[in-house]
C-alpha positions, 0 to 999 in steps of 0.5 A, spaced: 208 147 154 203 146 149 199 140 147 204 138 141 210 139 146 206 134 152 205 129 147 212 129 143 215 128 151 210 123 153 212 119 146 220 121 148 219 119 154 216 111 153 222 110 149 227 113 152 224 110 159 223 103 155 231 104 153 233 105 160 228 099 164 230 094 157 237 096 154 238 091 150 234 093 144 231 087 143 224 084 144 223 085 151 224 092 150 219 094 145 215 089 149 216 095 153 215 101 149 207 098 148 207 097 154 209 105 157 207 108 150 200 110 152 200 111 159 205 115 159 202 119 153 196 120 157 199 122 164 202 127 159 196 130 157 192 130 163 193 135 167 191 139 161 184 137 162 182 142 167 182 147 161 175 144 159 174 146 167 177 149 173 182 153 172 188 152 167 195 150 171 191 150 178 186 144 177 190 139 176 196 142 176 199 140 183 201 137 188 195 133 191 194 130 184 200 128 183 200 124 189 194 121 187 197 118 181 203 116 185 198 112 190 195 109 185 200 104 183 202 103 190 194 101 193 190 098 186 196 096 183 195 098 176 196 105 172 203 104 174 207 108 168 200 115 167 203 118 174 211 118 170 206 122 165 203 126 170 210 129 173 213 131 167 208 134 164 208 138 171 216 139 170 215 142 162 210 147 166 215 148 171 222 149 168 219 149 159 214 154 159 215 162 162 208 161 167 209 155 171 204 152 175 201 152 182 204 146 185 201 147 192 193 149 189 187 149 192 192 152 199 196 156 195 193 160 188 201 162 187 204 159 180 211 157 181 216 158 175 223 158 173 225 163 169 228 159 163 222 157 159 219 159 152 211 161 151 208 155 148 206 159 142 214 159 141 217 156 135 223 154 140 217 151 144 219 143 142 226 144 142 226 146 149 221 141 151 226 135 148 232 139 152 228 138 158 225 130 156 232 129 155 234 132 163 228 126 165 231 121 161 238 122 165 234 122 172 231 116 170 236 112 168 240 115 175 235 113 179 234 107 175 242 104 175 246 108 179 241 107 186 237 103 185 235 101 192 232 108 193 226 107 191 225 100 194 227 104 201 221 109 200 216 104 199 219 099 204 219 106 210 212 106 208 206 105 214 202 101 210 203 095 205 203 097 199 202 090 195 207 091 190 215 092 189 219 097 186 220 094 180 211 094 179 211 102 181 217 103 176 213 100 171 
């Protein structure tokens, strides 16, 4: 996907992802779309930066760094919605686009991919990138209602203390 697509699914996403936390529609709710708007926003359009350095869809496209902004809300507390950016820009690359990424950069130069995307340059590009933040939305909002004690297994399983619950790394 290209940057219009990245920042259309961060807004789509902050909204959609407020709506699930918040349902109401109400003040908390936009409360929690100020809240997710930006970071989510920037989470998606970070790994892009490697395209001022490195090598494009390797660099920051990838696993290591996802875990990174995974760790980061875990350990400092803070930067809690820009790993939710991060991951699904990974996803728009994955599934959206017809290049994919190299998830398991630097022991792997290998770009993986599905077939179902569209060129960036696509005047489906944006469609697609909808489709696809609509998939994460129903995900979210699944792991979010339906099982929620699954993210709170996860972070309890975990050899160290991470210093904040479920509900602040979802945040």
């Amino acid at each position: 996907m290209n940057k219009e697509g990245h920042v259309l699914n961060g807004l789509l996403l902050a909204i959609g992802l407020s709506y699930v936390l918040e349902p109401a529609g109400d003040i908390a709710t936009f409360r929690t779309i100020a809240a997710t708007l930006v970071p989510v926003t920037l989470g998606a359009l970070f790994p892009d930066v490697d395209t001022a350095f490195g090598t494009h869809r390797k660099t920051l496209h990838n696993l290591p760094v996802l875990a990174v902004f995974l760790a980061y809300p875990l350990y400092f507390g803070n930067l809690q919605y820009v790993w939710i950016g991060v991951l699904t820009h990974y996803v728009l690359d994955v599934v959206g686009s017809t290049r994919g990424i190299a998830l398991f950069y630097p022991l792997s130069t290998r770009e993986f991919g599905f077939p179902t995307g569209v060129t960036t340059s696509s005047k489906y590009a944006n469609l697609v990138t909808v489709v696809i933040t609509g998939a994460e939305l129903i995900a979210i909002a699944l792991l979010v209602h339906v099982a929620p004690g699954v993210l709170e297994a996860v972070i309890a399983g975990l050899p160290f203390d991470a210093g904040v619950n479920a509900t602040n790394v979802v945040q």
